[in-house]
C-alpha positions as CSV (number, residue, x, y, z in Angstrom):
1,X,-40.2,7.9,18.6
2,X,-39.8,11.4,16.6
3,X,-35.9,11.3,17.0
4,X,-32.9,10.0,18.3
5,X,-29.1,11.1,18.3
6,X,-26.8,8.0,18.6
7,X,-23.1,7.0,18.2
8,X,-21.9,4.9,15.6
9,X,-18.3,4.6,15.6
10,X,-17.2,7.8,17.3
11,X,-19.8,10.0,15.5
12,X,-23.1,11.0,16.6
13,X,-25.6,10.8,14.2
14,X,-29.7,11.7,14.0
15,X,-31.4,8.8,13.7
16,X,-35.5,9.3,12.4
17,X,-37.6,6.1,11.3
18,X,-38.0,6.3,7.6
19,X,-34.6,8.0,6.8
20,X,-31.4,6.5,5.4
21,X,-28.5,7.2,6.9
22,X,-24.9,7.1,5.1
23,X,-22.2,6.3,7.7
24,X,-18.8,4.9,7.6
25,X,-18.7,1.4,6.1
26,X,-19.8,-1.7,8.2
27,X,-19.9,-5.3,7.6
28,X,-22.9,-7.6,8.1
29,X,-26.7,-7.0,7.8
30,X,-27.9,-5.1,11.3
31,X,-26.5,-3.2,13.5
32,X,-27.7,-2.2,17.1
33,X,-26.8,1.4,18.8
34,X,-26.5,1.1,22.3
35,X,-25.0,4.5,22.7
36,X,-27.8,6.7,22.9
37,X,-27.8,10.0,24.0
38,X,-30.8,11.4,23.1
39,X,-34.3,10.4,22.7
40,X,-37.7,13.0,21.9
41,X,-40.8,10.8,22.2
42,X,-44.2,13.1,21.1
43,X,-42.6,15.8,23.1
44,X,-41.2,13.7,26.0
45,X,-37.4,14.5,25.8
46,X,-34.9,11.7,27.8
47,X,-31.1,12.8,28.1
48,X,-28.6,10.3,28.7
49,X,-25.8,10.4,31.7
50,X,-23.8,10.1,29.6
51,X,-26.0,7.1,27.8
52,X,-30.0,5.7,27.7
53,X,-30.3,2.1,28.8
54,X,-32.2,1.6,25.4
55,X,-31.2,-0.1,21.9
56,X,-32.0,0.8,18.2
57,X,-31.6,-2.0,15.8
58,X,-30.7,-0.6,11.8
59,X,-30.7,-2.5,9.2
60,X,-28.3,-2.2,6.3
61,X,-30.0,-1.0,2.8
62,X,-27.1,-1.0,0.7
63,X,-23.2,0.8,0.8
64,X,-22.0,3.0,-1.8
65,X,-18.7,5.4,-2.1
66,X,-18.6,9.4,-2.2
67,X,-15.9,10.6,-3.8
68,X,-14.4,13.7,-2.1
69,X,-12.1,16.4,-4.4
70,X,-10.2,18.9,-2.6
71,X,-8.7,22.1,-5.2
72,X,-6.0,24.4,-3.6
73,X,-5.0,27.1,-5.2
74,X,-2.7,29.6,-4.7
75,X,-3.2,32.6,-6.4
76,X,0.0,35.0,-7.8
77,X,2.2,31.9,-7.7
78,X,0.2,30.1,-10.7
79,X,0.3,26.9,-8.2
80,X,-2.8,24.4,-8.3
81,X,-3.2,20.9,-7.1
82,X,-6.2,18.6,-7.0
83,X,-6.1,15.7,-4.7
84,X,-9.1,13.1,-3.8
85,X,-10.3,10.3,-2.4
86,X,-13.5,7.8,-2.4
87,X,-14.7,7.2,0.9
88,X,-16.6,3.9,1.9
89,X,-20.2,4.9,3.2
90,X,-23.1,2.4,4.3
91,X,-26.5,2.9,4.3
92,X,-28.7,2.2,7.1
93,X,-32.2,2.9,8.7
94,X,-34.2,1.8,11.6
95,X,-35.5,-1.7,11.7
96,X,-39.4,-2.0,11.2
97,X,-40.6,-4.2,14.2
């Protein structure tokens, strides 16, 4: 498999063996995609209706937390704010059979 694009809770995602993924936090250890919508195989592409009747298993490497800063700014009125947030992310990649 060269690629796949799968959904993981409402958001599609790229999915390529030997690359970590950071999505939105999970619990446990694996996770399995059954939502596949994509799959390129040495050139061989298969498109879902609306999913493939295949499975990827991930495993978990680790989680971690991006921090997000938004600045506005408004210029002439000498007005500026900074709000943020950290955002929970896990990190996954595909399972090694």
């Amino acid at each position: 498999m060269n690629y796949a694009v799968g959904q993981i809770k409402g958001r599609q995602y790229i999915i390529k063996p030997g690359v970590t993924l950071a999505i939105d936090k999970i619990e446990g250890t694996k996770l399995s995609v059954d939502q596949i919508l994509l799959m390129v195989d040495d050139g061989k592409i298969e498109i879902g209706h609306p999913y493939l009747d295949k499975k990827l298993d991930l495993e978990v490497v680790g989680q971690k937390k991006d921090k997000v800063r938004v600045f506005k700014y408004q210029p002439k009125a000498n007005h500026h704010k900074t709000i943020g947030q950290k955002i929970e992310k896990t990190l996954v990649k595909l399972a090694t059979k």
